[in-house]
C-alpha positions as CSV (number, residue, x, y, z in Angstrom):
1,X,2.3,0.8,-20.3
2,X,1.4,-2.1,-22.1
3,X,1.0,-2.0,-25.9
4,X,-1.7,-2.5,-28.5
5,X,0.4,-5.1,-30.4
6,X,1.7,-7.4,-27.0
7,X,1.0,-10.8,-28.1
8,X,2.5,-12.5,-24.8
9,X,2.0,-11.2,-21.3
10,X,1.8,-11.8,-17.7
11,X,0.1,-9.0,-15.4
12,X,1.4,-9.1,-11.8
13,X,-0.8,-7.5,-9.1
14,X,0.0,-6.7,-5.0
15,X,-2.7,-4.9,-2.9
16,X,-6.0,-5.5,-4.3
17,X,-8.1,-3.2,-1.9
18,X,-9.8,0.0,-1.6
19,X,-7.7,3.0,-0.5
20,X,-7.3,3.6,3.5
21,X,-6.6,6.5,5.2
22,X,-4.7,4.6,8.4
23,X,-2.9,2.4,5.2
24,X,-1.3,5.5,3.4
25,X,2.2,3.6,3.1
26,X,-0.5,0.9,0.4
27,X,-0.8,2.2,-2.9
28,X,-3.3,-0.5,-3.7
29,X,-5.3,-1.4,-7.1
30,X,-8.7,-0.5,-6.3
31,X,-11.3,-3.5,-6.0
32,X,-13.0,-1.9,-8.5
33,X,-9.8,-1.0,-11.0
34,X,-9.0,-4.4,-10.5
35,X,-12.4,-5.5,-12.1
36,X,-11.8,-2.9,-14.7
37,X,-8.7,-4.7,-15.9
38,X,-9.5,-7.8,-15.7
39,X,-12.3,-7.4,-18.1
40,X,-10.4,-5.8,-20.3
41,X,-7.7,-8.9,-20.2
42,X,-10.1,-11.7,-20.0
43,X,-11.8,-10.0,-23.4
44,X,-8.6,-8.9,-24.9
45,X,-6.2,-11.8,-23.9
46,X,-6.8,-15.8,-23.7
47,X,-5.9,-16.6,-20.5
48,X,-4.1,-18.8,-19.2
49,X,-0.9,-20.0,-16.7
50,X,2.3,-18.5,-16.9
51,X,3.7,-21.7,-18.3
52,X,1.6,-21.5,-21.0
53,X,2.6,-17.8,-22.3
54,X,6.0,-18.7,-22.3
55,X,5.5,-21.9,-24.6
56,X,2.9,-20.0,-26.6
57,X,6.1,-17.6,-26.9
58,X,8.5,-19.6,-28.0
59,X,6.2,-21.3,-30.4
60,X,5.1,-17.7,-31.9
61,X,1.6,-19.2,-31.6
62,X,-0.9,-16.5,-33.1
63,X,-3.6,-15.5,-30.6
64,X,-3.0,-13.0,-27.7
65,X,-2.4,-14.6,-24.2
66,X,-2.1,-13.0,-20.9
67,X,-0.7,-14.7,-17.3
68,X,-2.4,-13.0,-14.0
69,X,-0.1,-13.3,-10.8
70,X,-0.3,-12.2,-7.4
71,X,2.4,-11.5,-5.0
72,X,2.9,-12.1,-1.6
73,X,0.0,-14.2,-0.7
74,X,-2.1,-11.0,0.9
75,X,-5.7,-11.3,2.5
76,X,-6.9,-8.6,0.0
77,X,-5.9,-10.6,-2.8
78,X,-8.4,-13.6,-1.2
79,X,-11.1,-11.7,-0.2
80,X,-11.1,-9.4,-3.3
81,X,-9.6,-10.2,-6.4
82,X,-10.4,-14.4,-6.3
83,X,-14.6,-13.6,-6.7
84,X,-13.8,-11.0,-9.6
85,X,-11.4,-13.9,-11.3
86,X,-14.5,-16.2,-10.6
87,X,-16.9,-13.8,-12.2
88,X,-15.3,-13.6,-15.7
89,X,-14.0,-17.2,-15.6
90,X,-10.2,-16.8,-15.2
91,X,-7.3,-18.0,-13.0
92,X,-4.5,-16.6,-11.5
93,X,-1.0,-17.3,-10.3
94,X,-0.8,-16.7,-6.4
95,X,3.1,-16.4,-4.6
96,X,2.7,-16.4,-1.3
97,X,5.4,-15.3,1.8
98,X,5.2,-18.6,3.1
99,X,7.1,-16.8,6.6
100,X,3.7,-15.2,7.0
101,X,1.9,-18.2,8.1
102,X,4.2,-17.8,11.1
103,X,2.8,-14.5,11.8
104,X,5.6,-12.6,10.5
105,X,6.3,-9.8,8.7
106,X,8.7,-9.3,5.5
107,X,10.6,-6.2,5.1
108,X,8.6,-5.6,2.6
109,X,5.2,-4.8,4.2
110,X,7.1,-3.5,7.4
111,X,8.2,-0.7,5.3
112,X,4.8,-0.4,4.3
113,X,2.9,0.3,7.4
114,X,6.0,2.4,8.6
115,X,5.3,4.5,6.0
116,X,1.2,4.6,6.7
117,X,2.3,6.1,10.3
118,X,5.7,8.4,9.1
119,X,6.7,10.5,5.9
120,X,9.7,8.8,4.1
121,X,11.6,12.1,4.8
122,X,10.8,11.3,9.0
123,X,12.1,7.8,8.2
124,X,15.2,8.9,6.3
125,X,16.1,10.7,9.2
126,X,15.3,8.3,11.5
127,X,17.8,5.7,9.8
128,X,21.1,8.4,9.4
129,X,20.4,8.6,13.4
130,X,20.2,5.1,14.1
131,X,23.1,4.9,11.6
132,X,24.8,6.6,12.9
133,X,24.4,5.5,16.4
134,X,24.6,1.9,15.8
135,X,27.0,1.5,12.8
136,X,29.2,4.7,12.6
137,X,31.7,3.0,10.2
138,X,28.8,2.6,7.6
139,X,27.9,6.2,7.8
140,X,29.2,7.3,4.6
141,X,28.4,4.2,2.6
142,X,24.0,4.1,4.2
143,X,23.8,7.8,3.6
144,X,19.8,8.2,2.0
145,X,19.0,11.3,-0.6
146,X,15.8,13.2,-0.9
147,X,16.8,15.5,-4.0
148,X,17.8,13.0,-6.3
149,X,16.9,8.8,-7.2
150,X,19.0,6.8,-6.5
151,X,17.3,4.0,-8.7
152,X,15.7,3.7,-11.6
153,X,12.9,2.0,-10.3
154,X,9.6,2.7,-8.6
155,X,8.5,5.5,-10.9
156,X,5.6,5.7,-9.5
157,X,6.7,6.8,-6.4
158,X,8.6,10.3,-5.4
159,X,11.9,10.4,-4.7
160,X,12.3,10.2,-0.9
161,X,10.0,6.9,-1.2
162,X,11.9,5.1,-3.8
163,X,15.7,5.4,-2.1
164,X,14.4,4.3,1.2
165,X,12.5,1.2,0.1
166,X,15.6,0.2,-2.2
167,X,18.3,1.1,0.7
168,X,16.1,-1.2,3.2
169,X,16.1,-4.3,0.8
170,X,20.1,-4.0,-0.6
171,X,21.0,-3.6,3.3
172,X,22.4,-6.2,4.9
173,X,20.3,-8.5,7.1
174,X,21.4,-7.7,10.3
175,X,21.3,-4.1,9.8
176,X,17.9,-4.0,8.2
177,X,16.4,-6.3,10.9
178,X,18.1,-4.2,13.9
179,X,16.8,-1.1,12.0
180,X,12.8,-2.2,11.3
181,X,12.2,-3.9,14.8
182,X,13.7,-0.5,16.5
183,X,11.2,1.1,14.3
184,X,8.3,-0.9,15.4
185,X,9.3,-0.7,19.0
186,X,9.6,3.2,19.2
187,X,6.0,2.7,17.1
188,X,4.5,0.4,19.0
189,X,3.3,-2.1,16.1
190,X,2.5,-5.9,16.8
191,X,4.4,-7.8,14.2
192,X,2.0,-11.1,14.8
193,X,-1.3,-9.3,14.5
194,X,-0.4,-7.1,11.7
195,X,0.8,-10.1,9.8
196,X,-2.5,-12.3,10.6
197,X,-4.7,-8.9,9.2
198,X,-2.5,-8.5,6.1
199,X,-2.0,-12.2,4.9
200,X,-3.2,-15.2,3.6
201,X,-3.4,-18.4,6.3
202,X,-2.8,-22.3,4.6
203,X,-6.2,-22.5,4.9
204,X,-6.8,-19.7,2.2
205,X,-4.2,-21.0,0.6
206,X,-6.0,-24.3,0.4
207,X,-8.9,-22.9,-0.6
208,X,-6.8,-21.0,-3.7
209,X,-5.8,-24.8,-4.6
210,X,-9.4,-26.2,-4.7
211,X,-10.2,-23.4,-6.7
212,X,-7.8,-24.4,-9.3
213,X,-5.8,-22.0,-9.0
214,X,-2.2,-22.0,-9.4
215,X,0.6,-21.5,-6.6
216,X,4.0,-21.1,-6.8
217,X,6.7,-19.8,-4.5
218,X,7.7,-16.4,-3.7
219,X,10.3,-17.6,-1.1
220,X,10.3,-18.0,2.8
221,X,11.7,-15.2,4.2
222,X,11.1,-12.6,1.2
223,X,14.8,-11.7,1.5
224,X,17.0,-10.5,-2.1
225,X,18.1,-13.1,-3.8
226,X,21.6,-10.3,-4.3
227,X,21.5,-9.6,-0.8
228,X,21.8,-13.4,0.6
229,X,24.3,-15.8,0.8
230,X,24.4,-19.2,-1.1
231,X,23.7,-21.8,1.5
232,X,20.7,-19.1,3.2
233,X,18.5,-19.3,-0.2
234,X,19.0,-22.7,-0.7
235,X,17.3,-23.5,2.6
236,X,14.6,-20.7,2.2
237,X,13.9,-22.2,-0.9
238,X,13.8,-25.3,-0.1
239,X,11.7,-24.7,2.7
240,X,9.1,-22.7,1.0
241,X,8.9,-25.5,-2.0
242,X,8.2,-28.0,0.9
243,X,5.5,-25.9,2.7
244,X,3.4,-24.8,-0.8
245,X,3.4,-28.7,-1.4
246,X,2.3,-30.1,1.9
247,X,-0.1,-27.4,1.3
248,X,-1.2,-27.9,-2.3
249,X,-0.3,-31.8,-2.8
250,X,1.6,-30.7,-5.9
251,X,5.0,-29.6,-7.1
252,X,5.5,-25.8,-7.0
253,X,7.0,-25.2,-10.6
254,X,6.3,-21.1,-10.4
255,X,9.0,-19.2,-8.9
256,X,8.5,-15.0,-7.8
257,X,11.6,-13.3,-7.5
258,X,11.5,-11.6,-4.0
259,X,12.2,-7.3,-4.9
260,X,12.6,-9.0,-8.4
261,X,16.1,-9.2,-7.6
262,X,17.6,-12.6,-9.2
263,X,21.4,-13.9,-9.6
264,X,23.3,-16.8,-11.3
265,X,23.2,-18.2,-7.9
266,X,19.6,-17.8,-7.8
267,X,18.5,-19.3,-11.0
268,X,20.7,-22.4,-10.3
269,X,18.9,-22.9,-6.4
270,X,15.5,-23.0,-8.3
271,X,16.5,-25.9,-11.0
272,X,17.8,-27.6,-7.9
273,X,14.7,-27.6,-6.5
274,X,12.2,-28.3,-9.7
275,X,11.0,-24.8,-10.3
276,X,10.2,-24.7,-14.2
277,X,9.8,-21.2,-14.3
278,X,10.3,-18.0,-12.5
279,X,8.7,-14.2,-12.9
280,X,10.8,-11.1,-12.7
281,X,9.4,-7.5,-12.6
282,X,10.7,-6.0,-15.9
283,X,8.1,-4.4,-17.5
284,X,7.4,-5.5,-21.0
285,X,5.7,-8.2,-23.2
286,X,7.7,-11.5,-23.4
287,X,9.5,-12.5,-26.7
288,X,10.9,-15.9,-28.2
289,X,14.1,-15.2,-26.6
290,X,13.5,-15.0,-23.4
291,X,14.4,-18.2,-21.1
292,X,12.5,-19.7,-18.3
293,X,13.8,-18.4,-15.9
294,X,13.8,-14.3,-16.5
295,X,10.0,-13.7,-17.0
296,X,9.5,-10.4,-17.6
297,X,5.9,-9.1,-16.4
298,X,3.9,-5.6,-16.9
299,X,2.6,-4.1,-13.5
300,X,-1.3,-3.3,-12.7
301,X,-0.2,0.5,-13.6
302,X,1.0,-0.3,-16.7
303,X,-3.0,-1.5,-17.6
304,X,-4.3,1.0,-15.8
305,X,-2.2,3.4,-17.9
306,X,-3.3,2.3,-21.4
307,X,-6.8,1.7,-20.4
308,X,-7.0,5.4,-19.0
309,X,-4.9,6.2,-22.3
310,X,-7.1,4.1,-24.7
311,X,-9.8,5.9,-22.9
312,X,-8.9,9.4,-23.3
313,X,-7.6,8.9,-27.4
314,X,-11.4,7.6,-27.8
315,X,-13.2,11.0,-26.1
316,X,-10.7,12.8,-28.0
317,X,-11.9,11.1,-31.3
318,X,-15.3,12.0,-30.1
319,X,-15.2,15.5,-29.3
């Protein structure tokens, strides 16, 4: 939860949609949550790019000042959360999948519409078999629990939820690919049309630009930056960085740690490849010390939370 004396934050948002019964794998920030917060921010907070925090930062420049970024590049974000940002005068940080405008899917938002069609306990089970049918040596090393985390993460999410989304990204490639595309062919999903329903096109994209809004990268592929080799990220990299500017006209200097997973390895690729900056997902305010490259940033729930808290204190006061 954010707190009444952060001076310095950035705010990171994904889904930015109303709830959906056939999407029940999306835990989304309601269109009209979304507008709750960012009134709240835009009255409570100056703000402005993610650049800019982090100078103001360093500086210890009085005010209060507040970054807002998007990840993944998703339609909902277009069509829902751009007109609120318009309404109270504000801009945002947008990190597209640039993969996506290939019609594909990251492991990420496969996971997501696997779980809007099976429980995560069906889909545990589903993995020990294929596991175990596929890569019997690995049994004992892929094994997923439902009574206890295996991560610290996700605390929003039960159990079951949290160890199978963080087993599916630490897994290596070939295995999590082999495993996901079985799962969509015993479900009979279309990878290409899903991906054109959930994402932003360049077009959008373009659009974002003329709006003044700020892009940056949130890789190709979407792949861990722990979970990839060296000479892998430097290409995806690369290649996103290329796309975003062919698409923009301007150097991408924002940089969105895919799973908010980053390395040595990782933070030297980006100052290869111009990136000034780069977001992570720990959850707190920034503070002088904090470098560049390691931004930490607060999660729509953590808003949510203190608004509903600030909200309860006050009818408490009242009563």
């Amino acid at each position: 939860m954010i707190l009444p004396q952060d001076s310095y934050i950035i705010v990171n948002y994904h889904y930015v949609e109303d709830p959906r019964p056939d999407w029940g794998g999306i835990h989304p920030c309601s269109v009209g949550e979304f507008e709750r917060q960012i009134n709240f921010l835009s009255k409570s907070f100056e703000v402005v790019p993610v650049g800019r925090v982090f100078d103001f930062a360093q500086k210890g420049r009085k005010g209060k000042f507040c970054a807002i970024t998007f990840d993944d590049g998703l339609k909902g974000q277009y069509d829902n959360a751009v007109p609120i940002l318009a309404k109270y005068g504000v801009a945002g940080t947008f990190f597209p999948i640039t993969s996506t405008f290939e019609n594909r899917l990251p492991t990420t938002h496969k996971i997501h519409i696997l779980l809007s069609c099976l429980s995560s306990e069906k889909l545990i089970d589903i993995f020990h078999k294929f596991i175990r049918e596929f890569y019997p040596d690995c049994e004992a090393n892929y094994s997923i629990p439902t009574n206890r985390r295996l991560f610290e993460r996700r605390p929003h999410e039960d159990t079951s939820t949290a160890n199978f989304k963080e087993t599916m990204i630490s897994l290596p490639k070939d295995i999590k690919d082999r495993f996901l595309n079985h799962c969509f062919k015993e479900a009979r999903l279309e990878e290409e049309e899903l991906s054109e329903q959930i994402f932003m096109n360049k077009t959008q994209i373009a659009d974002l630009c003329r709006q003044e809004q700020e892009v940056g990268s949130h890789s190709h592929g979407h792949y861990s930056m722990t979970a990839a080799g060296l000479e892998f990220l430097r290409k995806d990299i690369r290649l996103s960085r290329d796309i975003l500017s062919s698409i923009s006209g301007k150097d991408v200097a924002v940089f969105s740690y895919p799973h908010g997973h980053h390395s040595d390895v990782g933070r030297k690729i980006l100052m290869e490849n111009g990136f000034d900056y780069a977001v992570t997902i720990e959850r707190r305010s920034m503070v002088p010390k904090d470098g560049p490259w390691l931004l930490p940033r607060y999660d729509a729930n953590d808003v949510r939370d203190f608004l509903d808290d600030t909200s309860s204190s006050k009818e408490t006061n009242l009563a």
